[in-house]
N, C-alpha and C positions, 0 to 999 in steps of 0.2 A: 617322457610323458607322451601318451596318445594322442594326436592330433584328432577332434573331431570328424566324421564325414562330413564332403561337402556336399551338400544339396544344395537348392536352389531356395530352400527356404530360411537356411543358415543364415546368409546375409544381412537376411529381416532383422536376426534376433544378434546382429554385433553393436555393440553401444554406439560406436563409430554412424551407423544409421539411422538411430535413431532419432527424432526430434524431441522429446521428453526430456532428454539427459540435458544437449547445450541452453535448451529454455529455464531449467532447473538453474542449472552451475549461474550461466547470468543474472539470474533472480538473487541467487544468495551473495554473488559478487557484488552486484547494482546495492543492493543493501548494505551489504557491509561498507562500498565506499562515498554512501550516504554518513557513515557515521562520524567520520570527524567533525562536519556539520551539524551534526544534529548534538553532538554530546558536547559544544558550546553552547546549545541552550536546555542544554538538559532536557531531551530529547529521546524516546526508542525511536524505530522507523515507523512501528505501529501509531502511536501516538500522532508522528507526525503527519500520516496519513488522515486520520481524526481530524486532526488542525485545519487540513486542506480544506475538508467540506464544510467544517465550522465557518471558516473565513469566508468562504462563499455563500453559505447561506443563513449564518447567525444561530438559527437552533434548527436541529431535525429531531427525529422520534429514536429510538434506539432501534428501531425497528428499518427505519428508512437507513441508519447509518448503517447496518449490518446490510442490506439490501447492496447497497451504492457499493460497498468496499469486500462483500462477498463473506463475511464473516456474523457466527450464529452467536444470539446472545450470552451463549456461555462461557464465548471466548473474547466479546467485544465489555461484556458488565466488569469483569472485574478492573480491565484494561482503562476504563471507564472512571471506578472507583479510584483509582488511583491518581488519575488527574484529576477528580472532582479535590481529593487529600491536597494534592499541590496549590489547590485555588485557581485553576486554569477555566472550570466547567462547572456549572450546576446541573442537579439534576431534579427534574419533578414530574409529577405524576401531572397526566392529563389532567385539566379539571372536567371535560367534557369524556373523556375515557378514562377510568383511574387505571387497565392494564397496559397505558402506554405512557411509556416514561419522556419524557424532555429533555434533551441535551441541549443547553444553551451555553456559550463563551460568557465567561465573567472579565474584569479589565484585564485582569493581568493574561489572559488568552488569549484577548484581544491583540496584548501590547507586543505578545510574539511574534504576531504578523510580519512586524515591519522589522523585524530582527531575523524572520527567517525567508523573507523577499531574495535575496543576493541568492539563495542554494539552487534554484532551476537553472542558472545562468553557470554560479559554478560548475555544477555536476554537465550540462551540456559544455562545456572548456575542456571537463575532466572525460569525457566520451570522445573527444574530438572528431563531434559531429557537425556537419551546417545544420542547419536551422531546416533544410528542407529534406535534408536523411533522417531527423530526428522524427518530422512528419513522418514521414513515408512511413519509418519503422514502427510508430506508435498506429499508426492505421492500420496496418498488418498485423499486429498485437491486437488489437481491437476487433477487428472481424474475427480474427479467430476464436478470442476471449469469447464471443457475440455467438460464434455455429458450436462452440463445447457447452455453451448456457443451456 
């Protein structure tokens, strides 16, 4: 087999350089070794990501959750739907807007909270990060997330 020429712009295009690929592969690792966690409470990682803002702020719009978590309501409603089936969430239409819907925690979504509190602690064990490379790393993620917006 032909080795490519090498020019100066080759380099650009080897996986090896690029930043795309290792932020990619870690996203899909990071999730998947969220899941032994999550699927003692019968849990995706989607969902659980749900959970987070629910916990924090009790009800948001579907619109404001798709916002916060970057996902369009095509992919956030049925996702949606399915926890509302499990008894985790309700959902209702504005009475003040009827085109915006309400996500609120019901108890039993509530009562996950405190059963899924222990996984930020595990999964920072299973990183084998301190507590201030964790920062560091999430602020770096974060700006960037912030100049691709």
């Amino acid at each position: 087999m032909n080795k490519p020429s090498q020019n100066p712009s080759d380099a650009l295009l080897k996986l090896e350089n690029q930043l795309c690929f290792p932020l990619y592969a870690v996203s899909r690792m990071l999730t998947k070794a969220y899941q032994p966690y999550l699927q003692s409470l019968d849990l995706t990682y989607p969902q659980y990501l749900v959970f987070l803002l629910l916990w924090e702020h009790d009800e948001l719009t579907v619109k404001e959750l798709g916002e916060k978590l970057l996902l369009d309501s095509g992919t956030l409603t049925p996702l949606l739907k399915r926890m509302e089936q499990k008894q985790w969430l309700s959902r209702r239409r504005d009475p003040r807007d009827e085109r915006s819907v309400i996500i609120g925690l019901l108890p039993t979504g509530r009562a996950l909270r405190e059963q899924a509190c222990h996984i930020p602690e595990q999964m920072l064990t299973r990183l084998g990060m301190s507590a201030a490379e964790f920062e560091t790393l999430r602020a770096q993620l974060n700006t960037l997330l912030t100049q691709l917006s």
